[in-house]
C-alpha positions as CSV (number, residue, x, y, z in Angstrom):
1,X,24.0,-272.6,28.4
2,X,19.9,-273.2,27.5
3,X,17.5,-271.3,29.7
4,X,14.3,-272.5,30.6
5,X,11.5,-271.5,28.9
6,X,10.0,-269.7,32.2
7,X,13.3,-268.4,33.1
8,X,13.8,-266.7,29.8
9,X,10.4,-264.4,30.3
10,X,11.3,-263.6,33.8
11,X,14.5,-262.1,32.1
12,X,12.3,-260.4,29.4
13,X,9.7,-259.4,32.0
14,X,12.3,-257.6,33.9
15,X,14.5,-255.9,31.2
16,X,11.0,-254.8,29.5
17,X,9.8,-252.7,33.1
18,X,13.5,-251.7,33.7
19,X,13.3,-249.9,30.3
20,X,9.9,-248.6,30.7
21,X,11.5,-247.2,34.6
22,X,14.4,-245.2,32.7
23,X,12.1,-244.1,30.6
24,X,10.4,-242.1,33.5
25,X,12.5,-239.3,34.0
26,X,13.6,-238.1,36.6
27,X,15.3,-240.7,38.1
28,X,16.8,-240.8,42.1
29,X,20.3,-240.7,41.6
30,X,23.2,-239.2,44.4
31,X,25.7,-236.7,43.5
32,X,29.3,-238.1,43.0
33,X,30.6,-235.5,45.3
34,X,29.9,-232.4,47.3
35,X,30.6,-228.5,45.9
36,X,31.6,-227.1,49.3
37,X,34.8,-227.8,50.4
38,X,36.1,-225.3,53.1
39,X,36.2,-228.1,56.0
40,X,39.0,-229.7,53.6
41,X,40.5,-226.2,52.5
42,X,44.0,-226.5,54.2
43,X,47.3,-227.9,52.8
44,X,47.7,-230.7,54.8
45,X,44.4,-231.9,53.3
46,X,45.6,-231.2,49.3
47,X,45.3,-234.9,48.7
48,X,41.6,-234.2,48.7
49,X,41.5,-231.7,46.5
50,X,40.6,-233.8,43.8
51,X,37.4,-231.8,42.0
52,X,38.5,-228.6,44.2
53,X,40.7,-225.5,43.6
54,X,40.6,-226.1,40.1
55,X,41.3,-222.8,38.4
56,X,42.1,-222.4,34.0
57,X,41.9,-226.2,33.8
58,X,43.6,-228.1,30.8
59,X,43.2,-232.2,29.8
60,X,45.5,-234.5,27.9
61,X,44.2,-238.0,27.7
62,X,46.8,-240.5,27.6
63,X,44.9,-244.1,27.2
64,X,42.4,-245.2,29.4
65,X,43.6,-242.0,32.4
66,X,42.8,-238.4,31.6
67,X,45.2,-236.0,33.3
68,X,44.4,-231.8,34.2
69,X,46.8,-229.1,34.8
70,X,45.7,-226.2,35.9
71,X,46.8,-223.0,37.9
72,X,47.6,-223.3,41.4
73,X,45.2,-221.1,43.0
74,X,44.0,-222.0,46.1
75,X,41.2,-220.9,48.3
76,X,41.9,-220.5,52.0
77,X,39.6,-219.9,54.7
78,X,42.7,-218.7,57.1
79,X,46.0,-218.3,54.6
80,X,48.5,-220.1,56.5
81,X,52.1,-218.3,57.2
82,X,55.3,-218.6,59.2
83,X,55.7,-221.4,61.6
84,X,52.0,-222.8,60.7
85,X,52.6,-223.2,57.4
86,X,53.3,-226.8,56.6
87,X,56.3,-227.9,54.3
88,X,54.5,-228.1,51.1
89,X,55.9,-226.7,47.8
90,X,52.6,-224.4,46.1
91,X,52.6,-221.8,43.6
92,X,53.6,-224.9,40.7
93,X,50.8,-226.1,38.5
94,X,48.4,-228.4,40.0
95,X,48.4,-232.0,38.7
96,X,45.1,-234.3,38.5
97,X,44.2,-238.0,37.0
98,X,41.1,-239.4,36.1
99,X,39.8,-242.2,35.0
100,X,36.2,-241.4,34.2
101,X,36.5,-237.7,34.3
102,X,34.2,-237.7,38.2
103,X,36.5,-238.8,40.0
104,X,39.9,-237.2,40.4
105,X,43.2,-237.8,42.1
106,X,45.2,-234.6,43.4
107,X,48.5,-235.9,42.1
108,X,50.4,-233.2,43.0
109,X,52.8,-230.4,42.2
110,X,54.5,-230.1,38.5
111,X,57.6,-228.1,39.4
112,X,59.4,-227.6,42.6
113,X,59.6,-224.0,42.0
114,X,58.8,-221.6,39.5
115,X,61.1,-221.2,36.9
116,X,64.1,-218.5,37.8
117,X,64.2,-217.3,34.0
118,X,60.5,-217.2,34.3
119,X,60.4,-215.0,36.9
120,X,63.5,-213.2,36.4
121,X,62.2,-211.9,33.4
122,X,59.1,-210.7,35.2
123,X,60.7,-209.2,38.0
124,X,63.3,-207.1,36.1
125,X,60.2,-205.9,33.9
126,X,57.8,-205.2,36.3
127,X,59.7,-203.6,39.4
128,X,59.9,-206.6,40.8
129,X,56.7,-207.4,41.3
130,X,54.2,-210.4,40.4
131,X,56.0,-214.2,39.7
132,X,54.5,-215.7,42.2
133,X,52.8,-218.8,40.9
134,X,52.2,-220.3,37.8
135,X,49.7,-219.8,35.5
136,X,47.4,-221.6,33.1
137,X,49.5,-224.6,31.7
138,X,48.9,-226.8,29.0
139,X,49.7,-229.9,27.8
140,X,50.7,-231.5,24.4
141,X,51.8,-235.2,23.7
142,X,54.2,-235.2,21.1
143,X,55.9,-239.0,19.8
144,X,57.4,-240.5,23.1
145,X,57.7,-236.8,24.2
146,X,55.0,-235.0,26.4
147,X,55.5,-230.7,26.5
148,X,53.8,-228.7,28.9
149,X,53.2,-224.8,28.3
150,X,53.5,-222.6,31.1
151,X,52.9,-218.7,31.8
152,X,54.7,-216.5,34.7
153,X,53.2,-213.2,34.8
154,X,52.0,-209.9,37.1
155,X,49.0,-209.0,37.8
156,X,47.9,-206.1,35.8
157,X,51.0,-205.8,33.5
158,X,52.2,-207.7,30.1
159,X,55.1,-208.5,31.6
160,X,54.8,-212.6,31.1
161,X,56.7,-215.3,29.9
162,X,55.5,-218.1,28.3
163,X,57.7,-221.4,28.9
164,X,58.1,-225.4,28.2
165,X,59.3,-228.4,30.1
166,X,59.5,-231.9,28.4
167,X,59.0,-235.0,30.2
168,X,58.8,-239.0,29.3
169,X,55.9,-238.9,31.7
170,X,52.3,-237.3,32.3
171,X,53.4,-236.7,35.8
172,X,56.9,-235.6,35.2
173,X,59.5,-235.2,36.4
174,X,60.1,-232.4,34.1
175,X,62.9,-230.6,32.1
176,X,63.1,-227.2,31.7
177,X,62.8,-226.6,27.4
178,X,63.2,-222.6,27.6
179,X,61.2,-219.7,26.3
180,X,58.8,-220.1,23.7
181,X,56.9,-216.0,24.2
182,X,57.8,-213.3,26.4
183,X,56.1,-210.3,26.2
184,X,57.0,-206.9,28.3
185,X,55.4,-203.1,28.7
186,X,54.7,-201.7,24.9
187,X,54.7,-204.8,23.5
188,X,51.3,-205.6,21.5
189,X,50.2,-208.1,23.3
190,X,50.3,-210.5,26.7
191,X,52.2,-213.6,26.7
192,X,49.3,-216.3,28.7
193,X,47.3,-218.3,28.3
194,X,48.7,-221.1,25.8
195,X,46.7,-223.4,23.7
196,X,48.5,-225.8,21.2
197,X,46.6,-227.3,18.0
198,X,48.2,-229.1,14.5
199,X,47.1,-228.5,11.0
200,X,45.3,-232.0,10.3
201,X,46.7,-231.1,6.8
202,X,50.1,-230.2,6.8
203,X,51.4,-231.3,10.4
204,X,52.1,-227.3,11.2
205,X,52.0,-226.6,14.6
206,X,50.3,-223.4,15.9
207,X,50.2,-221.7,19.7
208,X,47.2,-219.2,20.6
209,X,47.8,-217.0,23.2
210,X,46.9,-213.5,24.7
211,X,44.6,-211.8,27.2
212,X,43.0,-208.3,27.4
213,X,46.3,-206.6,26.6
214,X,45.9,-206.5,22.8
215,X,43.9,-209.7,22.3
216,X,44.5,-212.4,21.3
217,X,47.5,-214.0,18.9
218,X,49.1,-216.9,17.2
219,X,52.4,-218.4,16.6
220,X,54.0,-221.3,14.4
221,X,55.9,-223.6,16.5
222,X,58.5,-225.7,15.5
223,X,57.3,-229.3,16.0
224,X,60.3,-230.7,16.6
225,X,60.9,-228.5,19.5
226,X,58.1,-227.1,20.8
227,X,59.2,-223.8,20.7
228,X,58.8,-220.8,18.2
229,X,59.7,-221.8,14.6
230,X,61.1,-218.4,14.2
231,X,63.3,-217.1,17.6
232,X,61.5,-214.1,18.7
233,X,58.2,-214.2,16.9
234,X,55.2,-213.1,18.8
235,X,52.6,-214.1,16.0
236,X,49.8,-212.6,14.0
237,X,46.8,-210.9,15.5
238,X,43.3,-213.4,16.4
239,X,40.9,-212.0,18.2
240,X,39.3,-209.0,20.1
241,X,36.5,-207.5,21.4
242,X,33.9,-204.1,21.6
243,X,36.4,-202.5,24.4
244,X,39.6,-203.8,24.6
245,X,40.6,-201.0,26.8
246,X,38.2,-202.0,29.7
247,X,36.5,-205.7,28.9
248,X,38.4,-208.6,29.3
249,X,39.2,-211.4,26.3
250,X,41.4,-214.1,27.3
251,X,42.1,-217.8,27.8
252,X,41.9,-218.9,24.0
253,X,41.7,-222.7,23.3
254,X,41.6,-224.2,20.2
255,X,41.1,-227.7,18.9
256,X,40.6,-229.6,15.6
257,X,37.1,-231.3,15.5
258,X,37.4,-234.0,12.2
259,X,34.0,-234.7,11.6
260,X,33.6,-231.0,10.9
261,X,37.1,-230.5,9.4
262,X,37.2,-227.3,11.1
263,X,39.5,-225.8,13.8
264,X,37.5,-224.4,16.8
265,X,38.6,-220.9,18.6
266,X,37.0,-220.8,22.6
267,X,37.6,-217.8,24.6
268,X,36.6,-216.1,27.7
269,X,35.0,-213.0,28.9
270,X,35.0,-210.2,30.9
271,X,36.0,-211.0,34.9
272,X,37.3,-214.2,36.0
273,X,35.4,-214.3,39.3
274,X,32.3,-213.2,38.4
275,X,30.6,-212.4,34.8
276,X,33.4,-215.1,33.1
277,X,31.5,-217.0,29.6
278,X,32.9,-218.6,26.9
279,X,32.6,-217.7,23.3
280,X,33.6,-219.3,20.4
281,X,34.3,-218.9,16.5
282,X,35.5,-221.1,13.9
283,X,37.6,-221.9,10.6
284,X,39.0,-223.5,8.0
285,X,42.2,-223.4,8.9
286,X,43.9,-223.0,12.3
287,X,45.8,-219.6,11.7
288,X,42.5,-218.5,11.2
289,X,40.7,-216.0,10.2
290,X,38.2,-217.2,12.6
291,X,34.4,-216.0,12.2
292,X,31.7,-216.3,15.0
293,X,27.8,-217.1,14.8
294,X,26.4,-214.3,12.6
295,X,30.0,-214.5,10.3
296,X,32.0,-211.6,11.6
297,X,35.8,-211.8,12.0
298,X,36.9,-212.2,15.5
299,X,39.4,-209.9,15.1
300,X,36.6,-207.4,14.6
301,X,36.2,-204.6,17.3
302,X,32.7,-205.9,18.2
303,X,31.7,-208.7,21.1
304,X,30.9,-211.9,19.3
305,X,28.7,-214.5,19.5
306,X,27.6,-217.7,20.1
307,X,27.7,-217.3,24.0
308,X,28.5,-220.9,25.6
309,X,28.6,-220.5,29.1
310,X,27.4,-217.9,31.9
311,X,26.6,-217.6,35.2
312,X,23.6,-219.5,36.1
313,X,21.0,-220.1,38.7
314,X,19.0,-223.4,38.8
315,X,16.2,-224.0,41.8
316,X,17.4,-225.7,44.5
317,X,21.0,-224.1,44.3
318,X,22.8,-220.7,45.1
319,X,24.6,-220.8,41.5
320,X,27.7,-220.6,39.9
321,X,29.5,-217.4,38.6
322,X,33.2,-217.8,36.5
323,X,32.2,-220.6,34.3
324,X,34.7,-220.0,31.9
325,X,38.7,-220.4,31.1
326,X,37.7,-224.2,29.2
327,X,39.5,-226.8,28.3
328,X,38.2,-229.2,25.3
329,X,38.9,-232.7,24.6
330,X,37.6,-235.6,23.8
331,X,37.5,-239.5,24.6
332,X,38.2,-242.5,22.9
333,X,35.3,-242.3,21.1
334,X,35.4,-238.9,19.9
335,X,32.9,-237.3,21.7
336,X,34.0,-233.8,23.6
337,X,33.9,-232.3,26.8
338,X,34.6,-229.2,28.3
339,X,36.5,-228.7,31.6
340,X,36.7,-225.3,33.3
341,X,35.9,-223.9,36.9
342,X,32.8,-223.0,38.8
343,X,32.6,-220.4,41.5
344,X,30.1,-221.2,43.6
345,X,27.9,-218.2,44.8
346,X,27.1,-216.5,46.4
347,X,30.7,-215.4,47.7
348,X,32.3,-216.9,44.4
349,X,35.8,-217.9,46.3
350,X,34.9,-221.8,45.7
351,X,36.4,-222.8,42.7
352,X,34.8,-226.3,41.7
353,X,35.7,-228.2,38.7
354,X,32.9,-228.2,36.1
355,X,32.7,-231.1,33.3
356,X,30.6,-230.7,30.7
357,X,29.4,-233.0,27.2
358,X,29.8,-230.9,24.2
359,X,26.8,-231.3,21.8
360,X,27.2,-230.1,18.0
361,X,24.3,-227.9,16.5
362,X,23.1,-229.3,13.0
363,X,24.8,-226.2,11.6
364,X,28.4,-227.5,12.9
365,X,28.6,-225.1,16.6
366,X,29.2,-226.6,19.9
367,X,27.2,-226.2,22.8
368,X,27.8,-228.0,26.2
369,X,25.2,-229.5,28.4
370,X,23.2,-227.5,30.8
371,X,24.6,-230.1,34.1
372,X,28.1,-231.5,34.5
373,X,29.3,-234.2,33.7
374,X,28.7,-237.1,36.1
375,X,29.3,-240.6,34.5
376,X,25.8,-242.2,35.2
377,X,27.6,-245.3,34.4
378,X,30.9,-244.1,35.9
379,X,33.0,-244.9,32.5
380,X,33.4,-241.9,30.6
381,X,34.5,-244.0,27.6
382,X,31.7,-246.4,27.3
383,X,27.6,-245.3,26.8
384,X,25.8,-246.3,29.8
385,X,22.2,-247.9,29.5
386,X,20.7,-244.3,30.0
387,X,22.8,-243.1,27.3
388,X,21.0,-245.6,25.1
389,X,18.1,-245.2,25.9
390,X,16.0,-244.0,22.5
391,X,13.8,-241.4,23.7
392,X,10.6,-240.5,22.5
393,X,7.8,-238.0,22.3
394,X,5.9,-239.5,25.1
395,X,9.4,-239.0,27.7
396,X,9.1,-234.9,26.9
397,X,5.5,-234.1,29.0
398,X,6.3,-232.6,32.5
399,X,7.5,-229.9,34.5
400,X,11.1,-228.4,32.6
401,X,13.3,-225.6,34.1
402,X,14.6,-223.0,31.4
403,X,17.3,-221.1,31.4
404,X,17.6,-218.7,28.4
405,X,21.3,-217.6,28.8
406,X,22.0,-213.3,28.2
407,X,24.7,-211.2,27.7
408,X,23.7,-209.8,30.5
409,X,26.0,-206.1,30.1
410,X,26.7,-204.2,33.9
411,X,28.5,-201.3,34.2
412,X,31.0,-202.0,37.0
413,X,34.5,-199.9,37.5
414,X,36.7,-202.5,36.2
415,X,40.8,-202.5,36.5
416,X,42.3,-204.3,33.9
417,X,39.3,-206.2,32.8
418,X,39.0,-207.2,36.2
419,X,36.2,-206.6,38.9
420,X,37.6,-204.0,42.1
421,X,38.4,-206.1,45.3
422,X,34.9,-206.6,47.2
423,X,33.1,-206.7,44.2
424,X,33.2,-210.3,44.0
425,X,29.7,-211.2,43.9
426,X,27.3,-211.2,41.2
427,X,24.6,-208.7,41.0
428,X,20.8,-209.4,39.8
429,X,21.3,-208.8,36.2
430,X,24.5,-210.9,36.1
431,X,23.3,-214.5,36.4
432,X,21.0,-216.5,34.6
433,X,18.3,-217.8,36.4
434,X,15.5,-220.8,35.2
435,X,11.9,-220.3,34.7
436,X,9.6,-223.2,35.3
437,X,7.7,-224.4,32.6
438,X,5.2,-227.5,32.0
439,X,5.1,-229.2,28.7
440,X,2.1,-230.6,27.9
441,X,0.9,-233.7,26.1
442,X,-0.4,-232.0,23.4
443,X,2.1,-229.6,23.0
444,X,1.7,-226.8,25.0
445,X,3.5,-225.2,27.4
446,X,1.9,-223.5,30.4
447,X,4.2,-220.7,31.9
448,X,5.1,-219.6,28.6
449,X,2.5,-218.7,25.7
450,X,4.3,-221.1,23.8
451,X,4.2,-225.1,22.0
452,X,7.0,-227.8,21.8
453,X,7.7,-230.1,19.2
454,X,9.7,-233.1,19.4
455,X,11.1,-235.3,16.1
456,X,13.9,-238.0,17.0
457,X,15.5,-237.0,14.5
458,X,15.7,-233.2,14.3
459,X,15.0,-232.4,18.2
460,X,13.1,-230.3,20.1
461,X,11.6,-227.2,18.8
462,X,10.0,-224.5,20.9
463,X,7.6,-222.2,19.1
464,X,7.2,-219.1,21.7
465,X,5.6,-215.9,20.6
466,X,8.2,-213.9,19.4
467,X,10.9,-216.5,18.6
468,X,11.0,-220.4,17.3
469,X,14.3,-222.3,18.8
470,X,14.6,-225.1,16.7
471,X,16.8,-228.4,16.4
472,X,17.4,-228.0,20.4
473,X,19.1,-231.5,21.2
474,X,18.1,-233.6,23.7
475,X,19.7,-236.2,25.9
476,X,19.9,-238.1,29.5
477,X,22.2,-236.6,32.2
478,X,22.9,-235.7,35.7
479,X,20.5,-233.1,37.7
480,X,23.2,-231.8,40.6
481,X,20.9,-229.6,42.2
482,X,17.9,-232.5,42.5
483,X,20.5,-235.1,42.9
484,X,18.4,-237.1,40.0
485,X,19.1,-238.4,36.4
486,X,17.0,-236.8,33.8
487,X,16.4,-235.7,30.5
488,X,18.7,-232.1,29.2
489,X,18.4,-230.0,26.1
490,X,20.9,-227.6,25.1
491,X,21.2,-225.7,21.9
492,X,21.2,-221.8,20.6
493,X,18.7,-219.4,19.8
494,X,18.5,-216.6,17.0
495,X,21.0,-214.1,18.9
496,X,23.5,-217.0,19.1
497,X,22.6,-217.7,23.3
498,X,22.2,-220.8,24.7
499,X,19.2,-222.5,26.1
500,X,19.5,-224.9,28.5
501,X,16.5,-227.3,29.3
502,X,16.3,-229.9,32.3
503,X,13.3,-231.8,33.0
504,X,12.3,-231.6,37.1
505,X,8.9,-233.8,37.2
């Protein structure tokens, strides 16, 4: 088809000033969905659930449909019993598909029940307590063959077992494999938490797994199976921390990343409802040893660094506490993400699926994105016209909310790495709140005695007075607390802490 001559600068005209539009941040823009959801907390509303009650999530993308497992805990504003409660199997690993990880579909229930070796193991070990729900499952895609790891435990005891079911589908039904762990009082560690990687090299297949009982350890699987390569092996020893004996480790998940061609170790700390962040160290090889920001061993008996996540407080929003237990994957295209809950404060009983875009530090760490994940274009898989958008010098001027994350370190009376009931909020010191700065044309910064820098090809630096923060990378996203699009920095400073940067004016 040939285009008049007039028509052809109208279409220039108008793709010229829709560029020169993106380019001034920020940008009106609804949020895909809402955070609170207590008016759709029962049951009988669990087809709603889709972004809600998500609690240790994991994600296995099968083609074009992601797919999250995760533990079944639910919030309720009045627990439903005897006659009220309607006839709806819980307690089984919750089930959810997505197409352009936004919007999700509650598919459901894994299992009918929880396993009765599972919990029979448990309740012989621990006086017959705990085994009542599943916990933190994960997924694997094996040949025609898909395996999902799943723990039964009590609270406050290594008394666990870690099992498998096979299916020929993502959304089962599902056969009962056996025991791959099992762990019971006196043993080293705690049989959680499952995470599956493969040597890129040799095809070995290796399960982390662990908590604050003993820390964290791994184990060959067979790959064939799925289960241990040697019956009765509980692995070699990963990962700890400063105080074992009082601050919580847990929820290891490890990938491969092959640009890097190196094998990626995220954990979490301290309590799940409150103080919960992500850490991460990395090696070689996926048996480890794995070595965190400043080089140290994990398995060192010190709290290591980079720090990805922690609670935070942007304007405009009460904030989010427990923003840890991840799950990492990527897309098609081999960019990653990181899925994990969000309680939102300042009760921290919400628990709100958080996605987040994993950016890579010039020196090979990952850092996620200050906002989650909310498609601008609504395809996860494809780069939207935002995400092309080159930006330049003259986009960074304006008014930016900071938020230096800190370790922040409270001394609560903790039981088993875990906060005392009705201490479930966080107090002043524990969350990480933003400070309002302007960046100037030329390069200053008012609200800070400091200057920016910006090169398109190295990032944006930030020269403060006792600290530079270099290579700090820049990109368009999703403002959920202005309901805008905008531009978001992320990266890490000298103490291995993230900044996060969005841009508000």
């Amino acid at each position: 088809m040939i285009f008049p001559v007039k028509r052809i600068v109208v279409i220039l005209f108008l793709i010229c000033n829709f560029t020169l539009l993106l380019a001034q941040f920020p940008i009106a823009s609804p949020n895909p969905w809402k955070e609170d959801y207590r008016d759709i907390s029962s049951l009988e509303n669990y087809k709603k659930w889709g972004t809600y009650n998500v609690h240790d999530p994991a994600v296995l993308r099968v083609g074009d449909t992601y797919y999250m497992y995760s533990t079944d805990a639910i919030y309720f504003q009045r627990r439903p019993s005897g006659e009220k409660r309607p006839n709806i199997k819980t307690g089984n690993i919750q089930v959810r598909s997505s197409k352009d990880l936004v919007n999700w579909k509650f598919e459901g229930w894994a299992f009918d029940s929880i396993p009765q070796e599972a919990k029979d193991w448990v309740l012989s070990h621990a006086d017959n307590k705990g085994a009542t729900n599943i916990w933190a499952p994960y997924p694997v895609h094996y040949k025609d063959k898909f395996r999902l790891y799943y723990c039964v435990s009590a609270f406050g005891l290594q008394t666990s077992y870690i099992g498998l079911a096979e299916s020929d589908s993502p959304l089962g039904p599902w056969k009962l494999k056996g025991e791959v762990v099992k762990t019971k009082r006196g043993d080293r560690m705690n049989a959680i938490d499952p995470s599956i990687v493969t040597d890129a090299a040799t095809g070995k297949m290796w399960m982390m797994f662990g908590s604050y009982f003993g820390g964290l350890y791994e184990v060959e699987l067979n790959v064939e199976t799925g289960l241990t390569l040697h019956s009765g092996d509980q692995g070699h020893f990963v990962a700890t921390r400063a105080n074992i004996r009082k601050d919580n480790i847990e929820a290891p998940e490890i990938i491969y990343q092959p640009k890097l061609k190196k094998y990626f170790l995220f954990t979490s700390y301290d309590p799940l409802m409150t103080t919960y962040n992500v850490r991460v160290g990395r090696s070689d090889k996926p048996e480890g040893p794995f070595l965190d920001y400043f080089g140290h061993n994990l398995r060192d008996t010190i709290n290591h660094y980079p720090v990805i996540t922690y609670p935070y407080q942007f304007k405009n929003h009460p904030g989010w506490a427990g923003v840890a237990h991840c799950g990492v994957f990527a897309n098609e295209n081999g960019d990653f993400f990181m899925a994990h809950q969000g309680r939102l404060a300042p009760d921290n009983q919400l628990m709100v699926l958080h996605v987040r875009e994993i950016k890579w530090t010039v020196d090979g760490w990952p850092v996620v994105s200050p906002e989650r994940f909310a498609g601008i274009s609504g395809d996860a898989t494809s780069k939207s016209h935002i995400k092309k958008l080159q930006i330049k010098k003259s986009n960074i001027p304006g008014t930016w909310e900071i938020i230096r994350i800190q370790d922040a370190r409270t001394d609560r009376q903790l039981e088993f790495g875990q906060i005392l009931w009705g201490e479930g909020q966080l107090r002043p010191t524990e969350i990480n709140a933003s400070q309002t700065v302007e960046f100037c044309k030329k390069g200053k910064m008012k609200g800070s005695d400091g200057k920016w820098k910006f090169n398109p090809d190295t990032g944006l630096t930030l020269l403060l007075k006792n600290e530079t923060i270099t290579s700090l990378i820049i990109f368009a996203g999703h403002d959920w607390e202005n309901e805008t699009e905008t531009l978001l920095f992320t990266g890490l400073d000298k103490n291995g802490c993230s900044v996060w940067g969005k841009k508000v004016k």
